[in-house]
C-alpha positions as CSV (number, residue, x, y, z in Angstrom):
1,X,-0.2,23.7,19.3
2,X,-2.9,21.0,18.9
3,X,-3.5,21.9,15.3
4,X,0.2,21.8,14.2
5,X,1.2,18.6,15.8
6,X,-2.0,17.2,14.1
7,X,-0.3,18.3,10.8
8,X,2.9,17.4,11.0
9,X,1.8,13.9,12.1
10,X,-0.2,13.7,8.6
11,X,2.9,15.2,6.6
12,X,5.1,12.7,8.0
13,X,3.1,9.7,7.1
14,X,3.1,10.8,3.4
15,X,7.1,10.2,3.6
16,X,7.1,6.7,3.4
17,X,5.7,7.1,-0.1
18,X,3.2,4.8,-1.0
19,X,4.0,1.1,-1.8
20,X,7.2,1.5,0.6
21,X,8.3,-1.6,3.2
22,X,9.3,0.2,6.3
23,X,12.7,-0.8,5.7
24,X,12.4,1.9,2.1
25,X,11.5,4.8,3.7
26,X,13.5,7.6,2.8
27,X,15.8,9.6,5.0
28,X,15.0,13.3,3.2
29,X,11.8,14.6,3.4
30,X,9.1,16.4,0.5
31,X,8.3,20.1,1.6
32,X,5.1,20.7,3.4
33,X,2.2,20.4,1.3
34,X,0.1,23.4,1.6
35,X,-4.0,22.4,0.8
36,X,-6.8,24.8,0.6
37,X,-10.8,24.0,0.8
38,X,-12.7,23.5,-2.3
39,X,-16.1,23.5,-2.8
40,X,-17.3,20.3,-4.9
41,X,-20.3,19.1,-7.2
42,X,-20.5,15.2,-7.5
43,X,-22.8,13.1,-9.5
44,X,-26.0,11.6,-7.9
45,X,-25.0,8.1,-8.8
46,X,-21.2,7.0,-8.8
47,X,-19.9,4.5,-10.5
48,X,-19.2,1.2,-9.0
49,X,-15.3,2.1,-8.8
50,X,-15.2,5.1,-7.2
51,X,-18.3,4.2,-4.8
52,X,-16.0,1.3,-4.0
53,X,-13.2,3.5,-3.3
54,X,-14.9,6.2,-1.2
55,X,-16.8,3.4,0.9
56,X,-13.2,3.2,2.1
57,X,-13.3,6.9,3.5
58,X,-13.6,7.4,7.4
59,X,-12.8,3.2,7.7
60,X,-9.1,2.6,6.1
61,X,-7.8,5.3,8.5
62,X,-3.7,3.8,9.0
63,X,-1.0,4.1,6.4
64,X,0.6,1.0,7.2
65,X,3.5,-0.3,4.7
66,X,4.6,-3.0,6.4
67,X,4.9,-6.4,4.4
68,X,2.5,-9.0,5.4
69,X,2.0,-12.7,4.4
70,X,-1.4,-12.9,2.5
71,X,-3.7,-15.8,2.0
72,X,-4.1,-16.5,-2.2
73,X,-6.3,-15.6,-4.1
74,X,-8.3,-13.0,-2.3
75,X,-5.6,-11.9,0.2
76,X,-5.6,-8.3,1.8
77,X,-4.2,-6.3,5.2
78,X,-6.6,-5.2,7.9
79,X,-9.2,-3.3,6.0
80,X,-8.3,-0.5,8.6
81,X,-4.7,0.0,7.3
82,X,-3.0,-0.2,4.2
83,X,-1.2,2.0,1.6
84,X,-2.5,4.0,-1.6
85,X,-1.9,0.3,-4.0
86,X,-4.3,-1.1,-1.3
87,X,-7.1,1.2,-2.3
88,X,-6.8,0.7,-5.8
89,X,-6.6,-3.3,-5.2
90,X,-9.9,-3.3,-3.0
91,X,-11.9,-0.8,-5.0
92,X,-10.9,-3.5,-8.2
93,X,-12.4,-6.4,-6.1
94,X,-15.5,-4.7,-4.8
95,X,-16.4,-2.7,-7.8
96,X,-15.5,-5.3,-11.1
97,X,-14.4,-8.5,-9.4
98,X,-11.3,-7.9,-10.5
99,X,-8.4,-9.3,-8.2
100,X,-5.1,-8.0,-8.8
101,X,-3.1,-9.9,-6.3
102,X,-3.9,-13.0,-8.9
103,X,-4.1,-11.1,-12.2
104,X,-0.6,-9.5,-11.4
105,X,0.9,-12.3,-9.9
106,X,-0.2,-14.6,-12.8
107,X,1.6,-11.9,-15.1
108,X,4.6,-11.7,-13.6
109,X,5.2,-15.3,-13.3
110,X,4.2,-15.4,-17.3
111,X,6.8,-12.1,-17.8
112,X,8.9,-11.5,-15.0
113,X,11.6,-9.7,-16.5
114,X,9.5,-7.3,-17.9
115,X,8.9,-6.0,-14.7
116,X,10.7,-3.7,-12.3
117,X,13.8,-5.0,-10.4
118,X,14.6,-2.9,-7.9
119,X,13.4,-4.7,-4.8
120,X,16.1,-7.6,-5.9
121,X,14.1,-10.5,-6.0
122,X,13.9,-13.1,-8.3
123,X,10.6,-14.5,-8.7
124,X,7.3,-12.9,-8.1
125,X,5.9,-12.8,-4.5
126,X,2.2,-12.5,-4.1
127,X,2.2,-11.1,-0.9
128,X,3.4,-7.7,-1.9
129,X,4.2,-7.2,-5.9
130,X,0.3,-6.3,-6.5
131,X,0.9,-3.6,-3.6
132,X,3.6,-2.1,-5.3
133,X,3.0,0.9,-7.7
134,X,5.4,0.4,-10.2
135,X,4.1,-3.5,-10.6
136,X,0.7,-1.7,-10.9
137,X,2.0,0.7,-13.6
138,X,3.4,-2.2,-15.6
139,X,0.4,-4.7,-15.7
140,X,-1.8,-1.4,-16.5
141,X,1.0,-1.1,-19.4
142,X,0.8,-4.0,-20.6
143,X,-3.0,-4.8,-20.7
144,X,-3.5,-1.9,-22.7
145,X,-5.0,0.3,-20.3
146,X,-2.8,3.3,-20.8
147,X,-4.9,6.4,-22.5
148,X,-2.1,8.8,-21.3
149,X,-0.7,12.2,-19.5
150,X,-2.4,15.2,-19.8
151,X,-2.9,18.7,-17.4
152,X,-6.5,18.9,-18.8
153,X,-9.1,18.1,-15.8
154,X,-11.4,17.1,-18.6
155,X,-9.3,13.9,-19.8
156,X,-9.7,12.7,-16.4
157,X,-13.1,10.4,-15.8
158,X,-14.6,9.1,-12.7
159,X,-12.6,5.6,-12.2
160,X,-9.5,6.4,-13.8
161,X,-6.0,5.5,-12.0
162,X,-3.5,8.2,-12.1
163,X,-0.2,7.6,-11.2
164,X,2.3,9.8,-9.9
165,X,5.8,10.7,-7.4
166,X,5.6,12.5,-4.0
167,X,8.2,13.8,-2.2
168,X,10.5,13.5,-5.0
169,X,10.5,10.0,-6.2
170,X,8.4,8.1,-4.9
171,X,5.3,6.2,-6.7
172,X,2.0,6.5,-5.6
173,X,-1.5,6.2,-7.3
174,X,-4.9,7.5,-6.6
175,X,-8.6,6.9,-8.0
176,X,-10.5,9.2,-10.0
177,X,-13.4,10.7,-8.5
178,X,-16.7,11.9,-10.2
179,X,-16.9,15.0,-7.7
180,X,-15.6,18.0,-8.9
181,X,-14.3,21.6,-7.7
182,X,-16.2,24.4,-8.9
183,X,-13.4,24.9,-11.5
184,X,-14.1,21.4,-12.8
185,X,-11.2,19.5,-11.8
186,X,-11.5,16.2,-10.0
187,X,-11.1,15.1,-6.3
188,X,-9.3,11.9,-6.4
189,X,-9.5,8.8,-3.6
190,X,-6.0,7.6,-2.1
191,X,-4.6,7.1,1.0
192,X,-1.4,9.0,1.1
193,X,-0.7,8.8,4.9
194,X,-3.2,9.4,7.1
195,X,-5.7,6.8,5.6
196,X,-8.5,6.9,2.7
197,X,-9.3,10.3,1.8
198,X,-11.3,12.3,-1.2
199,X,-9.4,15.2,-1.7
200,X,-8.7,17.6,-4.5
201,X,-5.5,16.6,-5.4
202,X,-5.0,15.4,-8.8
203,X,-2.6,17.8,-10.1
204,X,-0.4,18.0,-7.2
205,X,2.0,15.8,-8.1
206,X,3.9,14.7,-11.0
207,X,1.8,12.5,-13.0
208,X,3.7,9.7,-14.5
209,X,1.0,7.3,-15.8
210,X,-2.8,7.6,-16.7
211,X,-5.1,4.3,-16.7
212,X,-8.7,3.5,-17.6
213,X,-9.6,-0.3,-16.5
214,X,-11.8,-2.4,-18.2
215,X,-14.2,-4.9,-16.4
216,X,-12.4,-8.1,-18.1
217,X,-8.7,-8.1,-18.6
218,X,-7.1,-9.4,-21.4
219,X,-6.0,-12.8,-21.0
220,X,-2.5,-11.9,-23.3
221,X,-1.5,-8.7,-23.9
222,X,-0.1,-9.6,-27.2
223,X,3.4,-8.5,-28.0
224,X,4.7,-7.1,-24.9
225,X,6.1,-10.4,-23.4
């Protein structure tokens, strides 16, 4: 009984998706997600990215989606809590110095309507648009970062962002690993409910975007305002 309660309280803390205020949760829930051991081979040296992202592992161990007020620039949840986007937005600032709370906020406030509207505001709010996924997708768009969707573990490198839906329709985004199962597809670093986690995973879900970040983003992504 242990075992399955410990399971359904990790399946149930997927369903709030992953950028979701606790006021978007869904009512329906995805079908159980059935996952089986894999045995791994990872390079001896990671690169910054990912070893930013799995330093995570074992100490973000809450999915929490609740909206916070943040400090600018700089401005992040308990380290021990968070949701997939924060993984992605502390793995950026460890790893490349790269803080997305400013670079998106800057963005949208440059190109608001270029960006999704479905949360019904109308201007940007740096406390939670860099935390959404579908903000994320968008500035990934629009700095060029795209290098698209493919089902061929090979066209995914250690440090790329995949994006993707769980439980239906919800956005969620995960890091590309550089550790491997034995038939060469790789894990991938998110925290999908029950905190930071390197799982193989990557083909799960519906993948809806594919992103490879460089250090220095461009200062106007020409054309797309």
């Amino acid at each position: 009984m242990m075992k399955l309660w410990i399971i359904s309280l990790s399946i149930s803390g997927m369903l709030g998706g992953c950028n979701q205020t606790e006021s978007d949760k869904p009512s329906s829930s995805p079908s159980a997600i059935v996952m089986s051991p894999a045995p791994v081979e990872q390079t001896m040296l990671s690169p910054p990215l990912v070893a930013a992202a799995r330093h995570q592992v074992g100490l973000t161990t809450i999915y929490d989606p609740a909206y916070v007020s943040l400090k600018y620039p700089g401005g992040d949840v308990p380290f021990e809590r968070g949701v997939c986007a924060d993984v992605v937005i502390r793995a950026l600032r460890d790893s490349l110095e790269m803080d997305l709370q400013v670079l998106v906020h800057e963005d949208m406030t440059k190109a608001f309507s270029k960006y999704p509207t479905r949360w019904g505001l109308k201007r940007p709010d740096r406390n939670i648009d860099h935390r959404r996924v579908l903000n994320l997708a968008t500035y990934f768009e629009r700095q060029g970062y795209s290098v698209g969707v493919s089902q061929k573990p090979e066209d995914y490198l250690p440090g790329d962002l995949v994006t993707c839906t769980v439980g239906g329709n919800l956005p969620h985004i995960m890091i590309v690993s550089d550790a491997r199962t034995a038939a060469g597809v790789p894990l991938v670093i998110h925290n999908i409910g029950s905190g930071t986690r390197e799982e193989n995973r990557l083909f799960d879900f519906p993948i809806t975007g594919h992103y490879r970040v460089r250090a220095k983003p461009n200062s106007d992504p020409g054309g797309k305002r």
